[in-house]
C-alpha positions as CSV (number, residue, x, y, z in Angstrom):
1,X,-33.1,7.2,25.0
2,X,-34.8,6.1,21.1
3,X,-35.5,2.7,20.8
4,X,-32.8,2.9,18.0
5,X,-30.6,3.7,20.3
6,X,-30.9,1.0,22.6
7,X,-31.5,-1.4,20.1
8,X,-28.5,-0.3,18.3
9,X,-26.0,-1.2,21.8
10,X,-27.7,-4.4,22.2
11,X,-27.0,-4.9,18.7
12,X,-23.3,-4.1,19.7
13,X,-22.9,-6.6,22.2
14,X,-24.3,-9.3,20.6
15,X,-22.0,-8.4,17.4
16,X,-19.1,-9.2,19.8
17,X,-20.7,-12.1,21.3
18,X,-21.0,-13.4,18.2
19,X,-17.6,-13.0,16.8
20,X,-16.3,-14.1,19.8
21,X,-18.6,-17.7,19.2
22,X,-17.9,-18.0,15.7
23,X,-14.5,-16.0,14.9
24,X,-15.1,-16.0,10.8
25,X,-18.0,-13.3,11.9
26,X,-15.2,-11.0,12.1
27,X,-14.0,-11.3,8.2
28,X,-18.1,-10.2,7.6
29,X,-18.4,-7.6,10.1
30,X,-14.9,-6.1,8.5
31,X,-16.0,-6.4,4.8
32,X,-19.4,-5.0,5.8
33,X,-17.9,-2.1,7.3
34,X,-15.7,-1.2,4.2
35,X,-18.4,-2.0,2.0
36,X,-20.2,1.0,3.9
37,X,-17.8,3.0,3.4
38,X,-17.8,2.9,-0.5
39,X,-21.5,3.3,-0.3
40,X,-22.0,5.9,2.0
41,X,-19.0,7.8,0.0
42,X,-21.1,7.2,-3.4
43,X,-24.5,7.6,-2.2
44,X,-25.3,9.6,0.8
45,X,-25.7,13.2,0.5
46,X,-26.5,14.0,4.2
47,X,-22.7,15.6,5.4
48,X,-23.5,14.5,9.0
49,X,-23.8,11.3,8.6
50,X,-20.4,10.9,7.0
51,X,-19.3,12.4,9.5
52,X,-20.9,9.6,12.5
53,X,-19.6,7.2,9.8
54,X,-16.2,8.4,9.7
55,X,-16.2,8.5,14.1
56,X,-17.8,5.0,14.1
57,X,-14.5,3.2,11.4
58,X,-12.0,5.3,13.5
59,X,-13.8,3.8,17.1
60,X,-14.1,0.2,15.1
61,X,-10.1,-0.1,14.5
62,X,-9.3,-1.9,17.7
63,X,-12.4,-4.3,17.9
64,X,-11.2,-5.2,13.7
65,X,-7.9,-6.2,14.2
66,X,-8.2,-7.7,17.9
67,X,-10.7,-10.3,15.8
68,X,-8.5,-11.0,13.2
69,X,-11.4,-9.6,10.9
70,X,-9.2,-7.2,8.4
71,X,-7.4,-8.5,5.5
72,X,-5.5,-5.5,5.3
73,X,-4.3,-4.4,9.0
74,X,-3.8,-0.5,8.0
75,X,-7.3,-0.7,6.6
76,X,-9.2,1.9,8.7
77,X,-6.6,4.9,7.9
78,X,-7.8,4.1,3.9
79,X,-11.5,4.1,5.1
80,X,-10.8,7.7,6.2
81,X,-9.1,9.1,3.5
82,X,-11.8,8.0,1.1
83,X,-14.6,9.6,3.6
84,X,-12.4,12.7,3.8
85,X,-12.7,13.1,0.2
86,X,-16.4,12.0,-0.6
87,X,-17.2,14.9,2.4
88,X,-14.8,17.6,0.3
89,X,-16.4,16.2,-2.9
90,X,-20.1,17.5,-0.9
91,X,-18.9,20.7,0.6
92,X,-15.9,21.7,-1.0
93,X,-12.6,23.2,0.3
94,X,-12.8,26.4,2.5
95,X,-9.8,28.9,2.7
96,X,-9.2,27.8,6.1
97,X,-8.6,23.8,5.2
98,X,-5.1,25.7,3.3
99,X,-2.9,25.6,6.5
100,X,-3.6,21.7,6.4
101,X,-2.8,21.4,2.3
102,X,0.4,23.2,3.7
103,X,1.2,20.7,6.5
104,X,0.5,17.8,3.5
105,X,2.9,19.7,1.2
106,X,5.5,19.4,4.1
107,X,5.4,15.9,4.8
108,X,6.5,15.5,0.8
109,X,10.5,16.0,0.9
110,X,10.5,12.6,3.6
111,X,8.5,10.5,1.3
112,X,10.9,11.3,-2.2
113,X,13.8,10.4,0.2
114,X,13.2,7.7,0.8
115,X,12.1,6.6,-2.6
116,X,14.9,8.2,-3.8
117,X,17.4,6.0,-1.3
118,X,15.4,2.7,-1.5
119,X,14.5,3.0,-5.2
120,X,17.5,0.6,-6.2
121,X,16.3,-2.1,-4.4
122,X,15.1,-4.8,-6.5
123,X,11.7,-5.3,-4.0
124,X,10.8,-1.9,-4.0
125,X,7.6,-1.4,-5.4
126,X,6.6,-4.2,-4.2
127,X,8.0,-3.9,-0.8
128,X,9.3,-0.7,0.0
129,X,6.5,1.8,-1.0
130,X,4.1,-0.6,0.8
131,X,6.1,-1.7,4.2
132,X,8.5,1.5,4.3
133,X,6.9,4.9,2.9
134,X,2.5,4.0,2.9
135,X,3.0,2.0,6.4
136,X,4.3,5.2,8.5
137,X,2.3,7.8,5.7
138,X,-0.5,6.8,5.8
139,X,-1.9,8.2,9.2
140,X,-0.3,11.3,8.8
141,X,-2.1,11.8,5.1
142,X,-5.1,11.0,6.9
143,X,-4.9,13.7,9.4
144,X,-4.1,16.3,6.9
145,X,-6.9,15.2,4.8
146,X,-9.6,14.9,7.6
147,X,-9.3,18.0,8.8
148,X,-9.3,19.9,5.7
149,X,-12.6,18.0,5.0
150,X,-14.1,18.7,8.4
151,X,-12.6,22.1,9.5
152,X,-15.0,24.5,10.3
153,X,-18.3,22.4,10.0
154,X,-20.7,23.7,12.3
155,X,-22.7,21.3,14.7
156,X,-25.1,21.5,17.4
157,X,-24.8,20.0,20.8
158,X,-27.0,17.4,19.5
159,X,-25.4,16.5,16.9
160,X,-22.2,16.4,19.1
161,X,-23.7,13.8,21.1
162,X,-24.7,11.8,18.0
163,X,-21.4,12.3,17.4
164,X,-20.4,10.4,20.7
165,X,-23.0,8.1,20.8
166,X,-21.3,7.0,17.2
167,X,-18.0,6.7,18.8
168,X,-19.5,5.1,21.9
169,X,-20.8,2.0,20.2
170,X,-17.7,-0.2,18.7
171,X,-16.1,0.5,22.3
172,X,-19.0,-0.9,23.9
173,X,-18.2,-4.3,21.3
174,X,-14.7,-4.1,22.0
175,X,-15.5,-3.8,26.3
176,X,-17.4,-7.1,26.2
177,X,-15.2,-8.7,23.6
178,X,-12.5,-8.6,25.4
179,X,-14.7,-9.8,28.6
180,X,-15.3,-12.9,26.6
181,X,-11.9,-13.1,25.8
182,X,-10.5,-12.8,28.8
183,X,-9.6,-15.8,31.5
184,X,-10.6,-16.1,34.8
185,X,-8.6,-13.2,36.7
186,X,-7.6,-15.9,39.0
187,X,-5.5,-17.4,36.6
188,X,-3.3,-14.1,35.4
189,X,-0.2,-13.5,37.4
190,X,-0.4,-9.6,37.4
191,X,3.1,-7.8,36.6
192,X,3.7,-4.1,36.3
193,X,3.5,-4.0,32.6
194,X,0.5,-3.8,30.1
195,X,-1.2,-7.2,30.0
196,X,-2.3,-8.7,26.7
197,X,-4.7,-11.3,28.3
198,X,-7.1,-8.8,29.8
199,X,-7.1,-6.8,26.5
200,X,-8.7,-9.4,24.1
201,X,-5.4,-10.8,23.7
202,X,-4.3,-8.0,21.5
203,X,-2.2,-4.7,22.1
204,X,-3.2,-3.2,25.2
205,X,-1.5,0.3,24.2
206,X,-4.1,0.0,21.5
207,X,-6.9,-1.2,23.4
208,X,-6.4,1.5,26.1
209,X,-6.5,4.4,24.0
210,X,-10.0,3.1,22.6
211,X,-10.6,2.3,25.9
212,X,-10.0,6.0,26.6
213,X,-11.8,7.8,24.0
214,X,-15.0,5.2,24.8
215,X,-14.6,6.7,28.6
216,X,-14.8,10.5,27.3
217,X,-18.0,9.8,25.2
218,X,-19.9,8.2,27.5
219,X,-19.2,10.6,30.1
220,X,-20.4,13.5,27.5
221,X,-23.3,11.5,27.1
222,X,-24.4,11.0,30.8
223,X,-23.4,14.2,31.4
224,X,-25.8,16.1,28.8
225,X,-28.9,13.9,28.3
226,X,-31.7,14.6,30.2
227,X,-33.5,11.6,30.9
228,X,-32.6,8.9,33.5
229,X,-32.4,5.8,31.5
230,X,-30.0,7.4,29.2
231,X,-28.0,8.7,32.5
232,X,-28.0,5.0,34.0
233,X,-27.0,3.4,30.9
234,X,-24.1,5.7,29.8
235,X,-23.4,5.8,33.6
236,X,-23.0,1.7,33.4
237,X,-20.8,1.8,30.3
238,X,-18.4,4.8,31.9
239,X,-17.9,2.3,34.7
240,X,-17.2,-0.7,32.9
241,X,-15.5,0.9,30.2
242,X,-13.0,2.4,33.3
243,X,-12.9,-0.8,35.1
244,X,-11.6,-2.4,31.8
245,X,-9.2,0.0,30.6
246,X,-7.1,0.3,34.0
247,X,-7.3,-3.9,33.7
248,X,-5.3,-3.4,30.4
249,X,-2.4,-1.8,32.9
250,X,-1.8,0.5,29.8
251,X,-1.6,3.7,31.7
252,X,-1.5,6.1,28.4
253,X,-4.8,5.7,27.3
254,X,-6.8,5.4,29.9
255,X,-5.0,8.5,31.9
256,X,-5.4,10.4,28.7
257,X,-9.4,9.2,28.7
258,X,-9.4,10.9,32.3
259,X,-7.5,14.4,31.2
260,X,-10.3,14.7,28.0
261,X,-12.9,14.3,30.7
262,X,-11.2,17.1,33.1
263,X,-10.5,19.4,30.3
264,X,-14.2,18.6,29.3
265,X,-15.2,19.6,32.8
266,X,-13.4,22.7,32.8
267,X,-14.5,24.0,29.6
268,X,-18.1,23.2,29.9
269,X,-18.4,24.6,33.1
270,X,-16.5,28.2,31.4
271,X,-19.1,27.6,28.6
272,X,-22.7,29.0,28.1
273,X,-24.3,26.0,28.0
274,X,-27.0,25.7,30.7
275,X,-26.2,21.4,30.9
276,X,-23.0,22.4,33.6
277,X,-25.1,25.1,35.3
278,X,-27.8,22.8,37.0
279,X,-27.5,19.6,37.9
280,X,-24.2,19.1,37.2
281,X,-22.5,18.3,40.0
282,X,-24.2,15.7,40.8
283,X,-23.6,13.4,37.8
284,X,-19.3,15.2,37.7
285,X,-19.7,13.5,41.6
286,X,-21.5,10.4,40.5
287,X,-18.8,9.9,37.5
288,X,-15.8,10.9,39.8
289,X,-17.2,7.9,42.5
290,X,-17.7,5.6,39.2
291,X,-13.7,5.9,38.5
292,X,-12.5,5.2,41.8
293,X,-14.7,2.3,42.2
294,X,-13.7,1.0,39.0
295,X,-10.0,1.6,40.1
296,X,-10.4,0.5,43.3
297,X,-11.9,-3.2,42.4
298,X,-8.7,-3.3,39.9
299,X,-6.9,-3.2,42.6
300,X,-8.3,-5.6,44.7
301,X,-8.4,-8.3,41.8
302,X,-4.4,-7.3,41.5
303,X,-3.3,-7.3,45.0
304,X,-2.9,-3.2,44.1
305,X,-0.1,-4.4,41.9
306,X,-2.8,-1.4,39.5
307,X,-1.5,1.0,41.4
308,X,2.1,0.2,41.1
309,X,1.7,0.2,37.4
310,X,0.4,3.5,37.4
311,X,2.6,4.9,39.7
312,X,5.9,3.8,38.3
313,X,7.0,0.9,40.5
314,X,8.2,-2.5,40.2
315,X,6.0,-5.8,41.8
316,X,8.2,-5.3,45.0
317,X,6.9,-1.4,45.6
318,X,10.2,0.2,44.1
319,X,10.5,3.2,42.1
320,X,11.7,2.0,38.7
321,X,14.5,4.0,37.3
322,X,12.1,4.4,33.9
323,X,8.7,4.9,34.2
324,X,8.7,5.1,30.5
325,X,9.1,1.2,29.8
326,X,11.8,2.5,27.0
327,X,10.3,5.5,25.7
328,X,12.4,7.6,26.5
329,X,15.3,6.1,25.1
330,X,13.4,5.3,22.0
331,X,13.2,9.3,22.1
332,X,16.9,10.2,22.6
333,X,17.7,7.9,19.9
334,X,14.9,9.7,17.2
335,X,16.6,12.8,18.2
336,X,20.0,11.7,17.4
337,X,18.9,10.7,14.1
338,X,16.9,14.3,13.8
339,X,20.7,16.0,14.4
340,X,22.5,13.5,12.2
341,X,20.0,14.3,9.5
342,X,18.7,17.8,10.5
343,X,17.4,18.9,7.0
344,X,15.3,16.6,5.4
345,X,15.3,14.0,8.1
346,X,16.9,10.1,7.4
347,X,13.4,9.4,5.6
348,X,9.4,8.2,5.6
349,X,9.9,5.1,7.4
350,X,13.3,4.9,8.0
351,X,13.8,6.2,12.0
352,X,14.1,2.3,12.4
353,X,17.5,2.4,10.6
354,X,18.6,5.5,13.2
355,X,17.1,3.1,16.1
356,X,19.5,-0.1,15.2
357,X,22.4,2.6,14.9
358,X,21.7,4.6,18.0
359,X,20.2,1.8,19.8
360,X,21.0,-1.3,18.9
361,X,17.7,-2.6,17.9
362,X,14.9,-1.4,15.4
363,X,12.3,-0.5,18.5
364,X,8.8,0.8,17.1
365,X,8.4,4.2,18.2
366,X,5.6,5.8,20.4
367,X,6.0,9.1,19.8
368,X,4.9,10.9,16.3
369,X,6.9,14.4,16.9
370,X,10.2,12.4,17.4
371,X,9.1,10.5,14.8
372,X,8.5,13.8,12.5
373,X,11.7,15.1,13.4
374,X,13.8,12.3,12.7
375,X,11.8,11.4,9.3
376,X,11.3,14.5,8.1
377,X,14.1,16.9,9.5
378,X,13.3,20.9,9.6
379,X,10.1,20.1,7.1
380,X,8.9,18.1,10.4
381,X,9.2,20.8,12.5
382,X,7.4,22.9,10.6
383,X,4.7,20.0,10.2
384,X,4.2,20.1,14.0
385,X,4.0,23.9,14.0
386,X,1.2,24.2,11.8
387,X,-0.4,21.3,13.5
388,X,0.0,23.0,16.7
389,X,-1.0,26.6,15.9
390,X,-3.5,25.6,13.2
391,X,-6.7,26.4,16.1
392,X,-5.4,29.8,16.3
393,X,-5.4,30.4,12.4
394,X,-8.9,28.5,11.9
395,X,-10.8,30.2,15.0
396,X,-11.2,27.1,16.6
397,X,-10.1,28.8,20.1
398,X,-13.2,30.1,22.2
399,X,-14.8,29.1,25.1
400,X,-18.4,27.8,23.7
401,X,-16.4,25.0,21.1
402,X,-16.4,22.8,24.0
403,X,-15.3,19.8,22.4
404,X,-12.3,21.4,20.5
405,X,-9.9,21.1,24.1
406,X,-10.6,17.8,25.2
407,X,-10.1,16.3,21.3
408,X,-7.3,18.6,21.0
409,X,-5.8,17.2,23.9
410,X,-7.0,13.2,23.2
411,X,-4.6,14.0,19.6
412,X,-1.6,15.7,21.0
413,X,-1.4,13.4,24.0
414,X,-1.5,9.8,22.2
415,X,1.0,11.1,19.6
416,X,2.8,11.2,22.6
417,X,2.7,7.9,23.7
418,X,0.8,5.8,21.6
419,X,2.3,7.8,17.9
420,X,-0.3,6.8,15.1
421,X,-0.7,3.3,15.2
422,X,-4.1,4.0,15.6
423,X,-6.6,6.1,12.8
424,X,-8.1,7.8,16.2
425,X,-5.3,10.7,17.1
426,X,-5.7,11.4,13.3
427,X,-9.6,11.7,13.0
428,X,-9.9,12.9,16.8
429,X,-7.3,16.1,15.5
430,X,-10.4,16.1,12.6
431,X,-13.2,16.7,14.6
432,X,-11.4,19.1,17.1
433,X,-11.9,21.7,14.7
434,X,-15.6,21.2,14.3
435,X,-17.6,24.4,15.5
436,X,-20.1,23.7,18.4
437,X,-23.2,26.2,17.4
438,X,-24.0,28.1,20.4
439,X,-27.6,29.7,20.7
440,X,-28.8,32.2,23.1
441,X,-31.8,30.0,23.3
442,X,-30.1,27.2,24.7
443,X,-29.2,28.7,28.1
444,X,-33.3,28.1,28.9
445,X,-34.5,25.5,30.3
């Protein structure tokens, strides 16, 4: 590992120190951050480097708004969009980005009606376009936009990494963070449901999924650097990145960190690459051992209430009826409004309204392809076809793009369960359709 490196985690966990100490840190850290952004957009000419920029914001989100340090709490989908665009500005459009102009072109007919059924309200520039039609847009946009800017790039495993090791370092801020957030664990009367005060007092759905993607990185990274320090540090952060996440007792997340790592696995090891046909298995075992231990001290600090949580059950040990906590109700009721309004949908933002009807109260949804359908009708449907089948149309499918399942997977899965409250499902669907360079060269030692 550089010296850059290293001094650039230290940096990391100080940052959060600090911020924790003196909480006002976090309004300068946020405005910094942003005030990148412009200048990287205006004045950097390096692609690659917009790209690492563009994983670090989307990594930052959680670590931002858990320390109160953005004035405007959508802030990091912006941050992407305007990235997306400075990297099309550099490169240009290629004829692949198309089937994602198409899935933007979709998402239109929601957005005018819901403009068109809001626009006599009195508030509703002000209000509407802002609260109703940008709130629940805005990711979405972002998606569409990212990818056309990023589909197709080619990388090398390097750069991957760097790529990782980008993503890797706000999670590290946002692991000890919350750690200094956090009470004594003696004093938190564990429950079977996501706990706030062991996620920096902040949304633990969130934090998990952060939490998860931080997991996947660092295991690329122990798993494909060479030298020992680098192995034991990345190895540390895997485990206490683990150990933290299942404390969050957000199971979505952190199961869906576990799946990229699997898929990972699997691919890798179908893959050319000589790094998963050497030494392998010892650092797959050592990571395997690393999760289990990390659960396992979970649940003795919980009384293995942990395992309850993520096994469906109540405190007392019983099967709960809905191991969803809701979601699945929250999904009937989208899908009620999808065949009340099957064409273009009830509207951008407006599922809540279908929610009070169906359910009797305006619950936030988790899942994005309910979501589509009910805001968007038939044109969502199509939305999340060309999402879906996109890889086959770009040649993103084949067994050296290692990196294309596991993101693929990180996206579609926290949609799922997590919809887009977070920039990362939108960014992550970005990067999936990066091309991993494979060299004949690289199968020697």
């Amino acid at each position: 590992m550089s010296l850059t490196k290293l001094l650039l985690i230290v940096l990391h966990i100080i940052l959060a120190w600090l911020v924790y100490k003196f909480p006002i840190l976090a309004k300068f850290y946020a405005t910094g951050l942003i005030t990148l952004v412009f200048l990287f957009s205006f004045t950097v000419k390096n692609r690659l480097w917009l790209i690492y920029l563009m994983a670090y914001v989307t990594s930052a989100e959680v670590f931002t708004r858990m320390s109160k340090g953005l004035f405007f709490y959508e802030s990091h989908k912006y941050l992407i969009i305007i990235l997306s665009l400075a990297y099309i500005f550099r490169r240009g459009l290629k004829k692949d980005a198309l089937i994602f102009v198409l899935y933007l072109v979709l998402l239109i007919p929601g957005v005018i009606k819901t403009m068109f059924l809001e626009a006599n309200e009195p508030s509703f520039f002000i209000e509407s376009i802002r609260k109703t039609v940008l709130f629940n847009i805005v990711g979405p946009v972002a998606l569409g936009i990212a990818a056309m800017a990023l589909v197709k790039e080619e990388l090398t495993l390097e750069e991957f990494k760097e790529l990782n090791f980008w993503i890797l370092l706000p999670v590290i801020t946002t692991v000890f963070y919350m750690i200094f957030k956090t009470p004594s664990l003696r004093e938190i009367v564990f429950t079977t449901s996501a706990i706030k005060a062991t996620s920096g007092g902040f949304g633990p759905n969130q934090v998990a999924t952060i939490l998860g993607l931080g997991m996947f990185s660092s295991f690329v990274l122990l798993l494909t650097e060479k030298d020992i320090l680098s192995k034991s540090i990345y190895l540390f952060f895997l485990a206490l990145i683990s150990y933290r996440a299942f404390l969050t007792f957000s199971r979505g997340g952190t199961i869906v960190g576990i799946i990229m790592i699997l898929i990972f696995i699997y691919t890798s090891w179908r893959s050319d690459f000589v790094f998963m046909k050497t030494k392998s298995f010892l650092g797959i075992g050592i990571s395997a051992l690393i999760l289990g231990i990390s659960f396992y001290l979970v649940m003795e600090v919980t009384s293995g209430i942990v395992l309850y949580r993520f096994t469906g059950k109540d405190r007392k040990g019983v099967q709960k009826k809905d191991i969803t906590t809701g979601r699945i109700r929250l999904f009937e009721a989208e899908l009620k409004t999808f065949y009340e309004y099957p064409f273009l949908g009830i509207g951008v933002g407006r599922a809540k309204i279908g929610r009070l009807k169906n359910m009797g109260f305006k619950g936030a949804t988790h899942n994005e392809i309910s979501r589509l359908l009910s805001e968007h009708g038939l044109f969502g449907i199509a939305a999340l076809i060309v999402l879906l089948l996109a890889p086959i149309f770009t040649g993103a499918l084949y067994k050296n793009n290692l990196f294309f399942y596991p993101f693929f997977a990180f996206w579609l899965l926290t949609i799922s369960h997590s919809s887009m409250r977070l920039v990362a499902p939108a960014l992550v669907y970005a990067l999936s359709f990066l091309i991993l360079r494979f060299y004949p060269e690289t199968k020697q030692e």
